[in-house]
C-alpha positions in Angstrom: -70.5 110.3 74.1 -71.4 107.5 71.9 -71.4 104.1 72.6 -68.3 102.7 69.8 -70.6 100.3 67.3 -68.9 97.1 66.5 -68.6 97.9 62.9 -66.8 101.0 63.6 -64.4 99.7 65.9 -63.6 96.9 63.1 -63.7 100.1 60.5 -60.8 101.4 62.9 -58.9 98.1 63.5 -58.9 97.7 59.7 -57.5 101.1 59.8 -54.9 100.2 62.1 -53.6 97.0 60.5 -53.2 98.7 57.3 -51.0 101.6 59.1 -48.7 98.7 61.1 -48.4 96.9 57.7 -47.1 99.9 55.7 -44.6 100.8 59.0 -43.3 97.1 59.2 -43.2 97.5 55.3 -41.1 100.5 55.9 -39.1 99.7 58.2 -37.9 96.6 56.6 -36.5 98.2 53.6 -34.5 101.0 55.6 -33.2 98.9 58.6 -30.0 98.5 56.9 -29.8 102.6 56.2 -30.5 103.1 60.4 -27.0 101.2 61.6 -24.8 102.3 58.3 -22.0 104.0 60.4 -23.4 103.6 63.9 -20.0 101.7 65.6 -17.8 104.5 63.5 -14.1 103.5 63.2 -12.2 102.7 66.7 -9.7 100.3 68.1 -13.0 98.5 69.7 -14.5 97.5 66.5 -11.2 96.6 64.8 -10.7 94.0 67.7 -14.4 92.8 67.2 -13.9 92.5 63.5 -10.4 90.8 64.4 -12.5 88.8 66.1 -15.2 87.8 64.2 -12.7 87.0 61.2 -10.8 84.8 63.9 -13.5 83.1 65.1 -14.8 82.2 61.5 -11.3 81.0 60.3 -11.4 78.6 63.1 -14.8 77.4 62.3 -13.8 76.5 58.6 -10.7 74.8 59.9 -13.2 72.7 62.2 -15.0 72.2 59.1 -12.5 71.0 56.7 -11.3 68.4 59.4 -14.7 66.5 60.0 -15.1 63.7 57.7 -17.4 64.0 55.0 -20.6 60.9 54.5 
């Protein structure tokens, strides 16, 4: 076997990079698409969602008392 020459191993990083760029690329624009659905309707995520609403409710109260500069 053939000892790897540095310009082909920089031939094949270059090779690589370009790949992980266009995956990262890809993956970016259909993140969204992968968790569309994925908690489903149930009692649990209703009380998170309660939750979550409750929780920022409160912080805009907490805002609306502090004193503005």
């Amino acid at each position: 076997m053939n000892e790897p020459t540095l310009e082909s191993l920089a031939q094949r990083v270059d090779a690589l990079e370009r790949e992980l760029r266009t995956q990262r690329a890809t993956e970016t624009k259909q993140d969204w698409r992968r968790v569309v659905g994925i908690a489903g309707d149930s009692e649990l995520m209703r009380q998170i969602d309660d939750e979550g609403r409750r929780i920022r409710e409160m912080e805009r109260e907490d805002a609306r008392r502090e004193p503005t500069a």
